[in-house]
C-alpha positions in Angstrom: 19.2 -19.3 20.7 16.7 -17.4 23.0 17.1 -14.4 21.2 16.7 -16.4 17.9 13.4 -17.9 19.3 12.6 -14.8 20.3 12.7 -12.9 16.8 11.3 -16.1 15.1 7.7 -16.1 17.6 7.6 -12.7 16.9 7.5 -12.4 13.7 5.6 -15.3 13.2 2.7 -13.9 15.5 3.0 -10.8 14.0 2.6 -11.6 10.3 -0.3 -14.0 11.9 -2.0 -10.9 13.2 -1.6 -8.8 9.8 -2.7 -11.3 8.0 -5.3 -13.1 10.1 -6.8 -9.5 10.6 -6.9 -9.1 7.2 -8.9 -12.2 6.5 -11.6 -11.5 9.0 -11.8 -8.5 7.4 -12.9 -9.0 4.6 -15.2 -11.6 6.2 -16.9 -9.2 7.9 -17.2 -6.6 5.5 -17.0 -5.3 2.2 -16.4 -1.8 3.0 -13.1 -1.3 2.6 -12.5 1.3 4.7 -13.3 -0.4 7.7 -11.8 -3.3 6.4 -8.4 -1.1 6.6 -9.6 -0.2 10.1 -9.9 -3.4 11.8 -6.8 -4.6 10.2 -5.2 -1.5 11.9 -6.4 -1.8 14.9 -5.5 -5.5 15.4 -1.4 -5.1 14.6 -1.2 -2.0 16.6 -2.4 -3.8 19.6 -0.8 -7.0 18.6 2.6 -5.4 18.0 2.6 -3.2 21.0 2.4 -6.1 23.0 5.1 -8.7 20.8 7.4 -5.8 21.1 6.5 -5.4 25.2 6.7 -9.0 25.6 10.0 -10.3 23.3 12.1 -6.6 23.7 14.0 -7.9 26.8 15.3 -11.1 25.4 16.1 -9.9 21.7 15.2 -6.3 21.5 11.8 -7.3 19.5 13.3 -6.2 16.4 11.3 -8.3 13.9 12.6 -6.2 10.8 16.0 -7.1 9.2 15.8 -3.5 8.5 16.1 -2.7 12.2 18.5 -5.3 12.9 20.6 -4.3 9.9 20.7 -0.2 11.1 21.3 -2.0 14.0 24.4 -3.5 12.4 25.4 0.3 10.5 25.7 1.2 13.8 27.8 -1.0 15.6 25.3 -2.2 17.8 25.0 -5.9 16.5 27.7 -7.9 14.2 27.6 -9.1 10.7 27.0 -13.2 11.6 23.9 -11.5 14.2 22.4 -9.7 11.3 22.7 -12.9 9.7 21.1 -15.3 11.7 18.3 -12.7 12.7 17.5 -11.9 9.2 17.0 -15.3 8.4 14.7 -16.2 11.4 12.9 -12.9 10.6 11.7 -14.2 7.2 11.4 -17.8 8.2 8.6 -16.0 11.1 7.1 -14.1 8.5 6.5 -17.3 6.4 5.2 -19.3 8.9 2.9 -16.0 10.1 1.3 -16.2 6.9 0.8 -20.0 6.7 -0.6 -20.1 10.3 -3.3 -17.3 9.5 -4.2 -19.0 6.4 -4.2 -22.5 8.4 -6.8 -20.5 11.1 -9.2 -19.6 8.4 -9.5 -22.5 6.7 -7.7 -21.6 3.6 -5.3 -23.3 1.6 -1.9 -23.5 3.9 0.4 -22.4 1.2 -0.7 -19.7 -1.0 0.4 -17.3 -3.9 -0.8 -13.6 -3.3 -2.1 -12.2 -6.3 -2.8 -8.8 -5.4 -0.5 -6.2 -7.1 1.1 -3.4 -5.3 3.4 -1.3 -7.7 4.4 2.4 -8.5 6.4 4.8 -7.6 3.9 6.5 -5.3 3.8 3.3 -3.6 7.6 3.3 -3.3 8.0 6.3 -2.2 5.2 5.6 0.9 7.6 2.2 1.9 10.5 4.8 1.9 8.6 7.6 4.1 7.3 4.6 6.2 10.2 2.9 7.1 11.9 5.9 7.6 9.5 7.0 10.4 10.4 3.8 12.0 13.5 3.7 12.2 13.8 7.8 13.3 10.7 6.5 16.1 13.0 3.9 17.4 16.6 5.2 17.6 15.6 8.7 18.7 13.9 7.1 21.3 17.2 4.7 22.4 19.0 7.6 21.9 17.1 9.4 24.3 17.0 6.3 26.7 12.9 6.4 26.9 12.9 2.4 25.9 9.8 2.0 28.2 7.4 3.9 25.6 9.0 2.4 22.2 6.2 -0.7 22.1 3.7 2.1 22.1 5.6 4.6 19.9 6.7 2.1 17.2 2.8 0.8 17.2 1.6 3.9 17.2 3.7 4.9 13.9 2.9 1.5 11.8 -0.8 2.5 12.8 -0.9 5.7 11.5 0.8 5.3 8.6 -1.4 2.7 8.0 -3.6 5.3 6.8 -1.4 8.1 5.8 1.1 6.3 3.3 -0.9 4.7 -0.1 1.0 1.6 0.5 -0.2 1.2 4.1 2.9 1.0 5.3 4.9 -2.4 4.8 8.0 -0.9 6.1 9.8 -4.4 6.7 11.0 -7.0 4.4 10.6 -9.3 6.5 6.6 -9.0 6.6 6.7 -8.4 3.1 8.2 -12.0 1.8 5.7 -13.4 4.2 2.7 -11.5 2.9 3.6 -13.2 -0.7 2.5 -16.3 0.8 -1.1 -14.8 2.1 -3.9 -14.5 -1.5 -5.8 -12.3 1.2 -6.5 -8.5 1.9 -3.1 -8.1 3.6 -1.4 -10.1 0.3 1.5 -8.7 -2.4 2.2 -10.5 -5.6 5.3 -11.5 -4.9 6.7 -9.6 -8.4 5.7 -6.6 -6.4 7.8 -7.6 -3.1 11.1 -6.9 -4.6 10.5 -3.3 -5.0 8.7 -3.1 -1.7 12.2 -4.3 -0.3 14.4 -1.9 -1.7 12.0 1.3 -0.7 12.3 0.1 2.7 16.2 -0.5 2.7 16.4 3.3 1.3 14.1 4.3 3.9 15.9 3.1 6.8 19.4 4.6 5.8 17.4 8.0 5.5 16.0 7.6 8.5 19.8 6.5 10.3 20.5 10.0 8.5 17.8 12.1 10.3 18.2 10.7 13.7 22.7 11.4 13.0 21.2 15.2 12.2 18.9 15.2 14.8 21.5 14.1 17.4 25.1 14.0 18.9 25.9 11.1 17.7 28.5 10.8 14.5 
């Protein structure tokens, strides 16, 4: 149950901060540029610390994604995919109504912006890919002390160097249905968000098996 907890604060805070960044954003400015910027710079610091903080009871995954290479792996069974998966999103949801709830806004929202094409799809794949080689090369290589800042460092730049500035977990994705805000996706869009990421993962699984010993 403490690893449960665990994975469920996480996310939760974590959607929170993409979100709630997001919002002050655009309540700041109207350049969108830096509006990109200080939504940036808030979940790299935010997730640098959740992972810091939550990795030694749970592993701060956060991502069914992760938890599900996790699974591919042998590393985790079916039932623990399960039950993480589920807290995962159930976080992400409550992220999004908490950062809505701390501006103000209507608790329980419908995003409207639309995120779609394959360009788009291909940035979620290239994304989550990048994650997923970022955080098994490094267990691989038994440096776990540097993956909060690695895995931070990663979702930041890709931030601004995929066009769908970077997603790369399902999780955060359902949850940022529920957020009408700068950070938002329509939920129509989500569905093809997910499966980019789930393609992205397994070809990352596949670089870090070519990059390595392992089999």
């Amino acid at each position: 149950m403490r690893k449960l907890l665990a994975e469920y604060l996480g996310t939760t805070l974590l959607v929170a901060i993409v979100v709630g960044s997001g919002i002050m954003a655009t309540d700041l400015t109207q350049d969108v540029g830096l509006q990109l910027l200080i939504n940036t710079i808030a979940t790299v610091f935010g997730l640098a610390v959740l992972i810091l903080i939550l990795a030694p009871i749970s592993g701060a995954h956060f991502n069914p994604v992760v938890t599900l290479i996790d699974l591919i792996q042998g590393k985790s069974s079916f039932i623990q995919f399960l039950q993480y998966a589920v807290v995962q999103i159930a976080g992400a949801i409550t992220g999004a109504f908490l950062a809505n709830a701390m501006f103000d806004q209507e608790i329980i929202q419908t995003a409207t912006k639309i995120r779609s094409g394959s360009h788009l799809y291909l940035a979620e794949i290239v994304a989550t890919a990048g994650l997923i080689l970022v955080i098994n090369l490094l267990v691989n290589q038994k440096n776990l002390s540097v993956i909060p800042a690695a895995v931070a460092a990663w979702i930041g730049s890709a931030y601004f160097f995929t066009s769908s500035t970077s997603f790369a977990n399902p999780a955060v994705t359902i949850g940022r249905t529920f957020s009408d805000s700068f950070a938002g996706i329509a939920p129509e869009c989500a569905p093809k968000f997910i499966a980019a990421q789930i393609l992205g993962a397994i070809i990352g699984l596949g670089l870090v098996k070519a990059l390595t010993n392992d089999k």
